[in-house]
C-alpha positions as CSV (number, residue, x, y, z in Angstrom):
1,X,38.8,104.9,122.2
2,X,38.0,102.2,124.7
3,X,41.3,102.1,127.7
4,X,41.8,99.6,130.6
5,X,44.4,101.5,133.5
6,X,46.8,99.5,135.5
7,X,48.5,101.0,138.3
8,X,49.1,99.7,141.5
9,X,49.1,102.4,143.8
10,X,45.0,103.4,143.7
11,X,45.2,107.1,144.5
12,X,47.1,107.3,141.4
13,X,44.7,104.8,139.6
14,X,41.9,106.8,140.5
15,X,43.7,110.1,139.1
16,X,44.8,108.8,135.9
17,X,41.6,107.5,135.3
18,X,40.1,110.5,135.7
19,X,42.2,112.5,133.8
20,X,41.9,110.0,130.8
21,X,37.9,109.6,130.9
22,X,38.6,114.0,130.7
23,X,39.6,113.7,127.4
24,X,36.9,113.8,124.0
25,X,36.9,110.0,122.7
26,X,37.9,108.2,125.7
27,X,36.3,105.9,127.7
28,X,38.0,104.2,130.4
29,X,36.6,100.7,130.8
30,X,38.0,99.1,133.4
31,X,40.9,100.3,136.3
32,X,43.0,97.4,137.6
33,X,46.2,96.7,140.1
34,X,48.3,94.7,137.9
35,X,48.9,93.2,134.7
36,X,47.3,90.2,135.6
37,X,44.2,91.6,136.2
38,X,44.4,93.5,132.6
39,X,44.7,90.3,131.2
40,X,41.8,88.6,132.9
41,X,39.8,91.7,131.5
42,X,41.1,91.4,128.1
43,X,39.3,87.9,128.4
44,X,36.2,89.1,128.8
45,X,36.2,92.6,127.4
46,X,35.5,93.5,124.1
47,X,36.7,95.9,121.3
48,X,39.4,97.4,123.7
49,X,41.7,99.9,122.3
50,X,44.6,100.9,124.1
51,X,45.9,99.4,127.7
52,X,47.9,102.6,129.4
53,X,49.8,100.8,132.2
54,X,52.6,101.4,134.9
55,X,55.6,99.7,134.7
56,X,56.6,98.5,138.0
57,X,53.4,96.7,139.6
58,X,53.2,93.4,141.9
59,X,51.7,90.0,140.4
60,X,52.4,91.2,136.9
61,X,54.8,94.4,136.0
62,X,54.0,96.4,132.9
63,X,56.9,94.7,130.7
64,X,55.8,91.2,131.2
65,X,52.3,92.4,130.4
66,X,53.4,94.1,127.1
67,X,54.5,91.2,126.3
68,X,51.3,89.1,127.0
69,X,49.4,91.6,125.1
70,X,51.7,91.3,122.0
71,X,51.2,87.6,122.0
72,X,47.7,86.9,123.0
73,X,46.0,90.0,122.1
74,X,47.9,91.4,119.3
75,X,45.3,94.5,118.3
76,X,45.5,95.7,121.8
77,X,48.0,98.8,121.6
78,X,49.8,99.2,125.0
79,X,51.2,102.4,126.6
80,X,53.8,102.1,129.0
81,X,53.0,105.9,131.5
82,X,55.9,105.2,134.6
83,X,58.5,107.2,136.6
84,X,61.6,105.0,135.3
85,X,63.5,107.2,133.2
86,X,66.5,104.6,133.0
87,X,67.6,104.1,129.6
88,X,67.4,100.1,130.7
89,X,63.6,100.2,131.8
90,X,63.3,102.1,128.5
91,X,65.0,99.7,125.8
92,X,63.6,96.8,127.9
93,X,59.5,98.4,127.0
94,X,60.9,98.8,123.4
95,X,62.4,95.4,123.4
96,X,58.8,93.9,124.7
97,X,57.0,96.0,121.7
98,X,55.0,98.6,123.9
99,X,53.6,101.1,121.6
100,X,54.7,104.1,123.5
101,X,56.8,105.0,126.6
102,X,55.5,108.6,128.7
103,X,56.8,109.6,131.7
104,X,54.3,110.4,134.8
105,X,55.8,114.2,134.6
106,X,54.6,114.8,131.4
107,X,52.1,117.4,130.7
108,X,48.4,116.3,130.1
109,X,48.9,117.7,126.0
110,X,52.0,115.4,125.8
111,X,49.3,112.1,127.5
112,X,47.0,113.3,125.0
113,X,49.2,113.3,122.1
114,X,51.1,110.2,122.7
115,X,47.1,108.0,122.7
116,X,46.2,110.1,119.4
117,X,49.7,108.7,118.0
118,X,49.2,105.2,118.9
119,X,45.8,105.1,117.9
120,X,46.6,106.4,114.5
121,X,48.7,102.8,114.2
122,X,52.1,104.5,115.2
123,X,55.1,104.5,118.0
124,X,55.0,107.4,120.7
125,X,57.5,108.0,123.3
126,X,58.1,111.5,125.1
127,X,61.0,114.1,124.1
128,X,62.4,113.4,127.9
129,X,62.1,109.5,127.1
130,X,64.0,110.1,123.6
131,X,66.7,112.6,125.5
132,X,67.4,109.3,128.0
133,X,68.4,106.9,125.1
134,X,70.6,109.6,123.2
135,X,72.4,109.9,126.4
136,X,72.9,106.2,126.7
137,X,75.3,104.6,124.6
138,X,74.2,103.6,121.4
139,X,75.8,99.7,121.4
140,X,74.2,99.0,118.0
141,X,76.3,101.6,116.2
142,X,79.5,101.2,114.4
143,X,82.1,101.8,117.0
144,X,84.3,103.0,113.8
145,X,81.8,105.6,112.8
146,X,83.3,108.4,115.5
147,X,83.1,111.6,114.0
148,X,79.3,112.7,112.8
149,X,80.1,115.4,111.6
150,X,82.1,114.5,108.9
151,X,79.0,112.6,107.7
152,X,76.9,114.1,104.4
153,X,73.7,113.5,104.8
154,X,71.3,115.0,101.5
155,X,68.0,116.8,102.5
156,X,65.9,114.0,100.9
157,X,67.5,111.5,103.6
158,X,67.3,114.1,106.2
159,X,63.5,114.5,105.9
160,X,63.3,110.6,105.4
161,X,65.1,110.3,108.6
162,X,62.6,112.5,110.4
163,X,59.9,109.9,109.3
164,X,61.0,107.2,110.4
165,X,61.7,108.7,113.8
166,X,57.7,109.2,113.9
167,X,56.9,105.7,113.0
168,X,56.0,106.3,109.9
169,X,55.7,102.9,107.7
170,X,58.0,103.3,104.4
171,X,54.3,103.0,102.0
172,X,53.4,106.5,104.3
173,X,56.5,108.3,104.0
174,X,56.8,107.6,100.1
175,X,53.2,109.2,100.0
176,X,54.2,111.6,102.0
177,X,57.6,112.7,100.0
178,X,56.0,111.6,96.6
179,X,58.5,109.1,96.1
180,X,58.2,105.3,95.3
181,X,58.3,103.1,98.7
182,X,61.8,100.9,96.8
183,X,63.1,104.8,97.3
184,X,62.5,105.6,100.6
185,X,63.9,101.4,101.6
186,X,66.7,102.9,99.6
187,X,67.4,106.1,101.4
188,X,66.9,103.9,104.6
189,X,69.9,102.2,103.6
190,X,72.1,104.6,102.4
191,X,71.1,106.0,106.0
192,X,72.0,103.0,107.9
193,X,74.9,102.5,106.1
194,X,76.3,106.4,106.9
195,X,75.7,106.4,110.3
196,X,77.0,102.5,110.8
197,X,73.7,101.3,112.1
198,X,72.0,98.0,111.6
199,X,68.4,98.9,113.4
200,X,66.2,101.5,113.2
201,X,66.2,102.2,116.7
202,X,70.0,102.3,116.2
203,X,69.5,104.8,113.6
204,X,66.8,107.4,115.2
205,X,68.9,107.2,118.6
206,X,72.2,108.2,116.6
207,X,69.9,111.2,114.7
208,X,68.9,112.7,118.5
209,X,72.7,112.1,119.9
210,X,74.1,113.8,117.4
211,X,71.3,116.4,116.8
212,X,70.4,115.2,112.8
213,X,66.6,116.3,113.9
């Protein structure tokens, strides 16, 4: 796995470097200041895997990079590692399309786990990053669904539901479950529909809030 580090302050650069270049399959190919620089690098570097950036850098933040990176180098995967644990800073990442959020105090196993996840093609943000959105509130739900607990929920949706919270695409979790792909879009449904939620994230943030994983 080929990584280009951005962070601003260098001590910090130098350390996360380190502890990435650590880890079997890693190889950390370029460090760099800001997002600008990432960029300029993406130019000329090839067969890059995974950018793991800070979010709050001068010349070019981490957001406004993710969003380069979606548009101009679209097989780049982007991780997002950062002190802001504001729900805000964290829906803004998701909003850009980073493939995973981690927080600087996470432990090295959680860092290593969160690059595995991306690199296998799916979303990875940290339990402490997950715990900030349930806590915020969740605008895209129904404001007349107030009760969760009165909601029935069968074990097939439930285990559904706990897929789609890890990213899985609907052709992997019908493999998964052994079911047709038109019957896990179906059980998406009937989930949105119960928990009176028109977005995924909507749906997986409800879940955590209201403890339905």
């Amino acid at each position: 796995m080929r990584i280009l580090v951005a962070e601003d302050h260098r001590i910090l650069l130098e350390s996360i470097s380190m502890l990435l270049s650590s880890i079997d399959g890693i190889e950390v190919v370029g460090k760099h200041t800001n997002g600008k620089q990432v960029l300029t690098a993406l130019e000329i570097e090839k067969n890059i895997d995974l950018v793991v950036s800070d979010l709050q850098m001068p010349v070019m933040g981490g957001i406004e990079l993710t969003l380069q990176i979606r548009v101009h180098f679209p097989e780049v995967k982007i991780c997002l590692l950062t002190v802001a644990d504001q729900p805000e800073a964290i829906k803004e990442a998701l909003r850009a399309g980073a493939d995973g959020y981690v927080l600087k105090s996470a432990e090295r196993e959680d860092l290593e786990t969160a690059l595995k996840t991306i690199c296998e093609g799916r979303k990875f943000y940290s339990d402490a990053v997950l715990m900030q959105l349930a806590h915020d509130p969740v605008h895209e739900l129904n404001p007349n669904v107030e009760k969760p607990q009165k909601i029935t929920i069968t074990q097939r949706e439930l285990e559904v539901l706990k897929l789609i919270a890890q990213e899985f695409s609907g052709t992997q979790i019908a493999e998964k479950l052994f079911i047709s792909p038109t019957t896990v879009e179906t059980h998406r449904k009937h989930l949105m529909q119960k928990l009176g939620t028109q977005t995924t994230i909507g749906l997986v943030k409800y879940a955590i809030k209201f403890q339905l994983i």
